[in-house]
Phi, psi and omega in degrees: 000134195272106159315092146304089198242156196239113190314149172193155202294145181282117171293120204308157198260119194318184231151139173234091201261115184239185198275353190248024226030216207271133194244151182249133171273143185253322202236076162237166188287157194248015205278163183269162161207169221274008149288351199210128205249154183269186162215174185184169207259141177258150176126039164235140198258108207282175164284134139332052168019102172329316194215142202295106191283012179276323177317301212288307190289331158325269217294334157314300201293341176258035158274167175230034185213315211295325206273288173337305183300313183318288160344296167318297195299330176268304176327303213276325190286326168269319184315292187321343194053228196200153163225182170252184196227147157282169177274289194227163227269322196284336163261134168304143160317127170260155196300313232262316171315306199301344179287302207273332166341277237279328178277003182246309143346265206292320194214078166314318165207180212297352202226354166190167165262222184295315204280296182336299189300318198281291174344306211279327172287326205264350145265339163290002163318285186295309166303314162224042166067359148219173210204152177228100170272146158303079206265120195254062174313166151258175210281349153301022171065009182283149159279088160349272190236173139218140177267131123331116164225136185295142178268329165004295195247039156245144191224165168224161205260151161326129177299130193298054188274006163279350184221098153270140184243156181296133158224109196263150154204188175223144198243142194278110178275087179070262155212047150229155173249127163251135187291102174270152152228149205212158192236125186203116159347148149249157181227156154245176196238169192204136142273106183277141184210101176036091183027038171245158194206180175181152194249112199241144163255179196253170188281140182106341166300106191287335174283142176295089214274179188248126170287323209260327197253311164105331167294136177277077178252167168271136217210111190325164155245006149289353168245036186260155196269121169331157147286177211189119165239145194213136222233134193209124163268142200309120176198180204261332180290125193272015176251305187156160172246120177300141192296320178281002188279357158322306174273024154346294191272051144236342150312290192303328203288296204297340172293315177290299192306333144339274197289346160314305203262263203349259147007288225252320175251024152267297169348294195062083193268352176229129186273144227249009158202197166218134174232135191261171177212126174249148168061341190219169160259190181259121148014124190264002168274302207290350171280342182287300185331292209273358195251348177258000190251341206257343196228036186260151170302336149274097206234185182079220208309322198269286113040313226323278212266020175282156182231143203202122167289134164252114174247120187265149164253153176272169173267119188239140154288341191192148191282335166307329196273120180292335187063153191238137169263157177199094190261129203260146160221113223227101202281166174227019182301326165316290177325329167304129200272103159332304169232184183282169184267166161080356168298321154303337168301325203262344184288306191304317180293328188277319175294315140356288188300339186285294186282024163283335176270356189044074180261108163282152199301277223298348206269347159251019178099347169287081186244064190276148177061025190209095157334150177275010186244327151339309201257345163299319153321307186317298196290292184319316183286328166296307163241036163271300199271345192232286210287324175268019143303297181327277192276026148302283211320309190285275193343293159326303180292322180303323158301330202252355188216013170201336185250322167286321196302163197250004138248023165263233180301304184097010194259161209241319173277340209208123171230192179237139189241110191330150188245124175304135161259155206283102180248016166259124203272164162324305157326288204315327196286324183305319203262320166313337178277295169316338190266321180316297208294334184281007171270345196069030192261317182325093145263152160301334152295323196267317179312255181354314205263293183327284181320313181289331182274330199259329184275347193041053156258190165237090190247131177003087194279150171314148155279141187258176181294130189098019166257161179310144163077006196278120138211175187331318183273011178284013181194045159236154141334119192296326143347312170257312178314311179269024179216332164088043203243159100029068168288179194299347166311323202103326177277166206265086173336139177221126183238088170318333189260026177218052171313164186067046172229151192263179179275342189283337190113324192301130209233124206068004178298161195280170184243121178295140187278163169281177200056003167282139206256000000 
């Protein structure tokens, strides 16, 4: 649909009046808000949404299953948070990546952290199949911040395929590294907020956009237009598809049959008796009285248990005939719908809408019927097939496009890695820990490293090597340490605190006295 928007005066650029005077920030955010109006160039025409995303937020919020699979899904892929991890096991952690990892990890921006940040996309993810983070520099071209951006109010603009720009980078082949260089289209993105816009370009784009104007220009730098990374599940569509619109009409189907039985006990659509009148009519009070009850406004559920006299007259032919009346009450309680209707229709809808997220039942709280060995299956198959694909897949774009990347972080030693949650009870890990250490697979750092992520205590980590207090068995096997065997080196354990141990592996021999031969 061709946007129409109307010029209006450009606004002054906020100012931070500090001791050295009023300083302009290069690295805020460019997104509008309802304070504040744009100005912006006409023809341009953003792409069309496969689906109306005010339509896509309708059908969560009136689905009575869509919102629960969302949820899920943001709990389980983000909540855990994230830590850092090496890149590769033979090079050391430089101290000074891990600093900045860890400050990017807790305050992505002034307001929230990673895990925060990351929640609020990934439903808008789930929700209309696609997401917008905000990328932010500073005025050395460094990355600052990343933002939340509602996808709602974003559109994208056609890709720039008459002007492709070189994009070098380099990919590591084994143990060479190699130099690319590539031609690759760029598109910008335009935020609408009530006929008001702005202009964003993707990330990685070298060039200088106008936020206000939408142009590759040369451009003040309070006025260079921000990144935009843009997070999509995989379709033939260049914005994205929610994974449920498959199931659309059991969204839509389970809602009516809702608002059916809604609709059905605010009526009170079938009356829970009849009343007959033989040989006489009713009264003109007492007909005004039930014709004023049957048609007050307050009907249904408020009608129910009311009691209402009825006085009936007979019809007489003659005045010697006394006439005989007869009021009748007749229940329709048979009639009458027990439960709601349409149930198994709408149980068939839910499960459906379920398995489009391939969700088991407990993960959304249905735990009709589910055994502890049920929900234990349950959770393992849940993140083994949905929640840790998600988050490998989001880790990878974080890594390869903001903490690795050579206009992201830039770092080299460390990247970050989603933190697994525990789907193991304690026993299970105890008895799995014990079968390791009877393998000789087991050190006292990795029991130490296991125990603090999966049991969530803190117990005191080992010094590593080449720090104070730092020794050798702290990184054998527990095994060959308390038995005094051979480790897999060939070298000989030595344990001070373990004495009476032979060289042979004999665990207590006596030790010869002197004068003993």
């Amino acid at each position: 649909m061709q946007q129409h928007v109307r010029r209006m005066r450009q606004p002054k650029v906020t100012t931070r009046v500090t001791s050295l005077g009023p300083v302009k920030r290069a690295d805020a955010s460019r997104q509008i808000t309802e304070d504040k109006a744009f100005t912006t160039i006409a023809g341009e025409t953003p792409l069309i949404p496969p689906y109306s995303p005010a339509f896509l937020e309708m059908c969560v919020e009136r689905s009575n299953m869509l919102k629960q699979c969302i949820t899920a899904v943001v709990v389980n892929v983000t909540a855990g948070g994230y830590e850092v991890v090496q890149v590769n096991r033979d090079i050391e952690m430089d101290a000074g990546e891990v600093e900045e990892a860890n400050s990017f990890i807790e305050s992505v921006n002034s307001d929230e952290s990673l895990s925060t940040m990351l929640a609020k996309t990934i439903d808008d993810y789930e929700t209309y199949g696609y997401a917008f983070i905000e990328v932010i520099r500073d005025r050395k071209g460094r990355i600052s911040l990343l933002r939340y951006m509602p996808a709602g109010t974003t559109r994208l603009l056609p890709k720039d395929e008459a002007n492709p720009q070189p994009v070098t980078y380099d990919i590591a082949r084994g143990k060479r590294v190699v130099n690319v260089t590539e031609y690759r289209a760029f598109r910008r993105y335009v935020q609408i907020v009530g006929g008001r816009t702005r202009f964003f370009k993707e990330f990685g784009d070298q060039r200088d956009l106008h936020m206000d104007t939408g142009k590759f220009d040369s451009v003040p730098k309070a006025q260079l237009a921000t990144e935009v990374i843009h997070l999509r599940q995989h379709s033939p569509d260049p914005y994205g598809v929610p994974r449920w619109i498959n199931q659309l009409p059991s969204v839509l189907g389970s809602r009516e049959s809702e608002e059916c039985n809604l609709r059905y006990f605010e009526d009170n659509t079938v009356p829970p008796m009849i009343l007959t009148v033989a040989g006489g009519r009713l009264t003109k009070q007492s007909y005004s009285e039930m014709r004023q009850l049957l048609q007050a406004q307050g009907v249904g559920k408020e009608r129910q248990h009311k009691i209402m006299l009825i006085e009936a007259v007979p019809e007489r032919e003659g005045l010697d005939d006394k006439g005989s009346v007869s009021v009748k009450i007749d229940k329709l309680t048979d009639s009458r719908q027990s439960d709601g209707l349409f149930k198994e229709y709408d149980e068939g809808n839910q499960a459906k809408i379920r398995s489009s997220f391939r969700l088991p039942p407990v993960a959304i709280g249905l735990s009709q019927d589910t055994t502890f060995a049920t929900a234990r299956v349950s959770a393992f198959v849940a993140e083994s097939q949905v929640y840790r694909p998600a988050r490998d897949a989001l880790d990878e774009v974080l890594n390869k496009r903001i903490v690795q990347h050579e206009q992201g972080l830039g770092l080299q030693t460390v990247k970050i890695a989603s933190r697994v949650p525990s789907i193991t009870d304690p026993e299970s890990l105890i008895k799995s820990l014990t079968a390791l250490n009877v393998m000789g697979a087991l050190t006292p750092r990795t029991a130490n490293e296991t125990a603090n992520r999966i049991l969530q205590i803190e117990l005191p980590e080992y010094p590593k090597v080449g720090e104070e207090g730092y020794e050798e068995w702290m990184d054998k096997p527990i095994l060959f340490v308390t038995r005094g065997v051979k480790s897999q080196d060939g070298q000989e354990s030595k344990d001070e605190g373990t004495k009476g141990v032979e060289k042979d592996g004999d665990v207590g021999a006596k030790q010869p006295e002197h004068g003993d031969e």
